[in-house]
N, C-alpha and C positions, 0 to 999 in steps of 0.2 A: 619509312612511313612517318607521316607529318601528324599533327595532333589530332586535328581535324580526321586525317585517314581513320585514325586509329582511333577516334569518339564511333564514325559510323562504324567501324567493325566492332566493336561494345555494343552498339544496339542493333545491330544485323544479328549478331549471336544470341543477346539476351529476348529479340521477339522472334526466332525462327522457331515453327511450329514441331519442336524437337527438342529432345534432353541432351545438351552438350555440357560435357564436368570434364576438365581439364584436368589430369593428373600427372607429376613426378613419378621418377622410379622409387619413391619413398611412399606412394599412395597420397601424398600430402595432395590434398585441391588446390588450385592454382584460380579455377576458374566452376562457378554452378550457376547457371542460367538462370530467368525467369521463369522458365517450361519445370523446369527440376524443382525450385522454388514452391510452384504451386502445386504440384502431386505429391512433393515430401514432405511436405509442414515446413519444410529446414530452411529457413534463411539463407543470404549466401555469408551473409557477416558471422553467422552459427557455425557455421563449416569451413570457409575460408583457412588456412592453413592449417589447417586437423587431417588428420589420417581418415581418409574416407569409411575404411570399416569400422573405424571407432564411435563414428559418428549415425554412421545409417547402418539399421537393423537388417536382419534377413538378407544378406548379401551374401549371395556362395561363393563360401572365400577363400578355399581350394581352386575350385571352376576359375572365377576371375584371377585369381594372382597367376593362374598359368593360361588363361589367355592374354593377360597382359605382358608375363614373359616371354611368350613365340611373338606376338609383335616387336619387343622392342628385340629379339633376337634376330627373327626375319626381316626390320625394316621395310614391313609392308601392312598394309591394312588387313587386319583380319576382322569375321563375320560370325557375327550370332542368329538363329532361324528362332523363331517362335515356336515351331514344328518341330524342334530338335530340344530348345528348352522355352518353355512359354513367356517368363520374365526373367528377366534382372533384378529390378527393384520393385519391391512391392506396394506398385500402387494402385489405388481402386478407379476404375472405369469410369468415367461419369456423364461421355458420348451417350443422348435418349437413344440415340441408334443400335449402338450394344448395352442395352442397360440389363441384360440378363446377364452379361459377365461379370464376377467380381473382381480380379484381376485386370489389370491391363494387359492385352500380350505385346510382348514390346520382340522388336528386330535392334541386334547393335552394332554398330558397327565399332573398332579400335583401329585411330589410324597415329602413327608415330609419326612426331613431330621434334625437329629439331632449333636446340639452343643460339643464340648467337655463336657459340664458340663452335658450333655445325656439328656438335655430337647429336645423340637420338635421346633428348633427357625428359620429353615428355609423351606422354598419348592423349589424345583427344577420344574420350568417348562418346556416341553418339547415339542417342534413345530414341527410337521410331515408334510410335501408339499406331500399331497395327491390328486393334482390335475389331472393327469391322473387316478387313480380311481374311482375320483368323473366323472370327462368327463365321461369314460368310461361306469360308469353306467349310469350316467341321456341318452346318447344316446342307451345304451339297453333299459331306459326304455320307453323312445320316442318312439322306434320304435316295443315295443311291444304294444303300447296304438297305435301304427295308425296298426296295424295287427290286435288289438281286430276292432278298429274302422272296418277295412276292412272285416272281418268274419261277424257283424253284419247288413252291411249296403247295398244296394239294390244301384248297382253302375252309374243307369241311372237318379235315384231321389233323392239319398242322404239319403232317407228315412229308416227304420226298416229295412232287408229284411222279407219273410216273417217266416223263422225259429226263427230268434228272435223277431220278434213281436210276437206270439204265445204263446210262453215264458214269455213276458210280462204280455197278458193276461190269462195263469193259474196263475199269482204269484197275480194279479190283481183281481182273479174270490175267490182265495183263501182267498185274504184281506176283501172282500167284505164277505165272508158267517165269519170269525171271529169277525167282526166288524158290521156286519148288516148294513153298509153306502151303498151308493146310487152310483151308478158307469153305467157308460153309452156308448154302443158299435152301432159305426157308420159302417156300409158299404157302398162301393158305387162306382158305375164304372161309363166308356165313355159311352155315350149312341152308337151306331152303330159305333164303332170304327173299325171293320172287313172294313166297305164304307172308312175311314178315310184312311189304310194302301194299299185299291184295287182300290182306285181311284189317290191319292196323294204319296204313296210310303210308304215303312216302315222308311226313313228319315222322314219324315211329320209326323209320328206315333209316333216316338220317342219325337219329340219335342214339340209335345201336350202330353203327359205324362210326361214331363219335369216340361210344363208349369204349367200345374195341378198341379204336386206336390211342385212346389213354391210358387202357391197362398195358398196350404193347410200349409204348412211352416210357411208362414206369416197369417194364419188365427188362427190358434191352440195357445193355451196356453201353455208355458213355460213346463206344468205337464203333458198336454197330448202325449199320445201315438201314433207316427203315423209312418204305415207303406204301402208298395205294397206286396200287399196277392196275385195278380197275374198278368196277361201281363197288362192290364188295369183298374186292382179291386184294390182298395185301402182300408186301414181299420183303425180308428182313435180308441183307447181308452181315455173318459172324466171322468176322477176320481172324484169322490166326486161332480157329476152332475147330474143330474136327466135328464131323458127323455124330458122334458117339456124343459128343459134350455136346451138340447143340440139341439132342435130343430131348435130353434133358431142359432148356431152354423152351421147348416144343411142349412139352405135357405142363410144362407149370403154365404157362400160358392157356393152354386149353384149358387145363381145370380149373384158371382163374375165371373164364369167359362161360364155361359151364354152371359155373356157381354165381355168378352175377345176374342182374336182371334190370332193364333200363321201365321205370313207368309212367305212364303215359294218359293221363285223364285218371287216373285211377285204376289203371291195370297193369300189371306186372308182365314184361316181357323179355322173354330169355331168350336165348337162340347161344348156337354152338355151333365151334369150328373143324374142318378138316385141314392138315397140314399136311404139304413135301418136305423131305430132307432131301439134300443132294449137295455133296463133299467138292469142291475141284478134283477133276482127275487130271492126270499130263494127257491122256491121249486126246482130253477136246482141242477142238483147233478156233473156236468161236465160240464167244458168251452164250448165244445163243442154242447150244447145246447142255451148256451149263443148266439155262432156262428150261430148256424140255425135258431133263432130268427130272428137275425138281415138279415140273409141272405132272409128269409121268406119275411121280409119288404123291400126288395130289388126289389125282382121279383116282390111283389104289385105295388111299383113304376111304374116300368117296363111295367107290366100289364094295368097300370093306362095312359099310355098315354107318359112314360119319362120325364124328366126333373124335379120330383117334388122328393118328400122325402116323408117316410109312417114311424110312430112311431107304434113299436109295442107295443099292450098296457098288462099287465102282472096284475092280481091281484096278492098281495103281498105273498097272501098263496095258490094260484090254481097252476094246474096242468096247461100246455101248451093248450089241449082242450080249456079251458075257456077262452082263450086270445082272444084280437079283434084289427083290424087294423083299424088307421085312416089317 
């Protein structure tokens, strides 16, 4: 290469819109661009035969010395994602286009580069400001995760709707016959909520369904499953619970919803639930049996006077005949 060659490859490097730093196998810089120059503060006369981690802060400097050791091992280019780690070096954005980022995300690439004497004694590093890519995507993907949120969620209680709770419990009914565990399905609606909506208005209806589904919110475990199966029917799935323990789950519940009252203009309005239990058994062959159980213990409820909860009870190997309520 003639001088002239070698003046344009100096300013083909020092104006390419990219961080290129030259480094030895001693970390020493050989070479720091204009691009690096202007996001570091650091001069290249500052830097210029210094140890690179000596000289610029915040460098992970485990991470890099052993991605710069499988290069000069592999002699080949190896690759940094944004996605995998967002920067390198830390520097501030200053694209109007991403100006909500404070970080740069930068992509790098290390490619080994060899001496006159043809050994591999240097890498070339190479800094990409991919920060409108990265924006770009993290808000596609924000905004596909509140569009899933939106498709699955019942938009007056926050709760399941009820196409994906249903879903839940076939994947749920399916865990239970591979696994033979113990898995446990609530129902349970307003008691005379039709009086609720033709006395008080369907505003007054909404927000005792509201309220309901915020005491069951804060009553459920972290694991379970809760959803609105329809205008006033709710449906909880209890993984890994037995009948017996979700009963339990079933009365504190009702008597939180019993002792509660949503008001409305100035008037106080209560209403009260009827609740199903119903355990997985092995001999269902379809969720939907699961489903009629529970729904079975509902109407007992029901039947039984309102306000209380009925376990359906299931031998482990009978058929639905041989079931009994209590």
């Amino acid at each position: 290469m003639n001088l002239s060659d070698f003046h344009l490859t100096i300013q083909l490097i020092d104006n390419i819109d990219a961080g290129v730093v030259l480094l030895d196998r001693s970390y020493t810089v050989q070479a720091w661009n204009t691009f690096m120059q202007a996001y570091s503060g650091i001069s290249a006369e500052q830097i210029m035969g210094k140890n690179l981690f000596d000289v610029v802060p915040g460098l992970p400097y485990d991470w890099l010395k052993k991605k710069i050791a499988s290069t000069f091992k592999l002699r080949t280019r190896t690759f940094s994602c944004w996605e995998d780690r967002p920067y390198i070096f830390d520097f501030k954005n200053f694209s109007p286009v991403t100006g909500g980022s404070v970080e740069m995300y930068q992509n790098m690439t290390l490619t080994p580069l060899k001496s006159l004497t043809g050994e591999y004694s240097y890498v070339c590093m190479t800094i990409y400001d991919v920060s409108d890519t990265a924006k770009s995507k993290k808000q596609l993907s924000e905004t596909n995760a509140q569009l899933t949120h939106l498709s699955i969620t019942d938009g007056l209680t926050q709760l399941y709707n009820r196409g994906h709770w249903e879903r839940c419990l076939e994947e749920e009914f399916e865990r239970c016959r591979q696994r033979q565990t113990p898995s446990t399905l609530v129902m349970f609606d307003i008691d005379h909520f039709k009086k609720v909506n033709d006395t008080f208005g369907h505003v007054a209806g909404d927000a005792v369904i509201k309220n309901i589904s915020v005491m069951l919110r804060k009553a459920k475990r972290k694991n379970d499953l809760a959803g609105r199966y329809g205008g006033e029917e709710f449906a909880v799935i209890l993984p890994e619970t037995t009948s017996e323990l979700t009963s339990y789950f079933a009365e504190r519940l009702r008597a939180r919803v019993d002792e509660s009252s949503v008001k409305i203009d100035l008037r106080e309005i209560g209403v009260t639930i009827s609740l199903g239990i119903c355990e997985w058994a092995p001999w269902m062959k379809h969720y939907n049996q699961w489903l009629a159980c529970a729904d079975e213990a509902l109407y007992r409820s029901k039947q039984g006077g309102r306000n209380r909860s009925t376990v359906f009870i299931t031998q482990r190997e009978s058929a639905p005949h041989k079931m009994s309520l209590t």
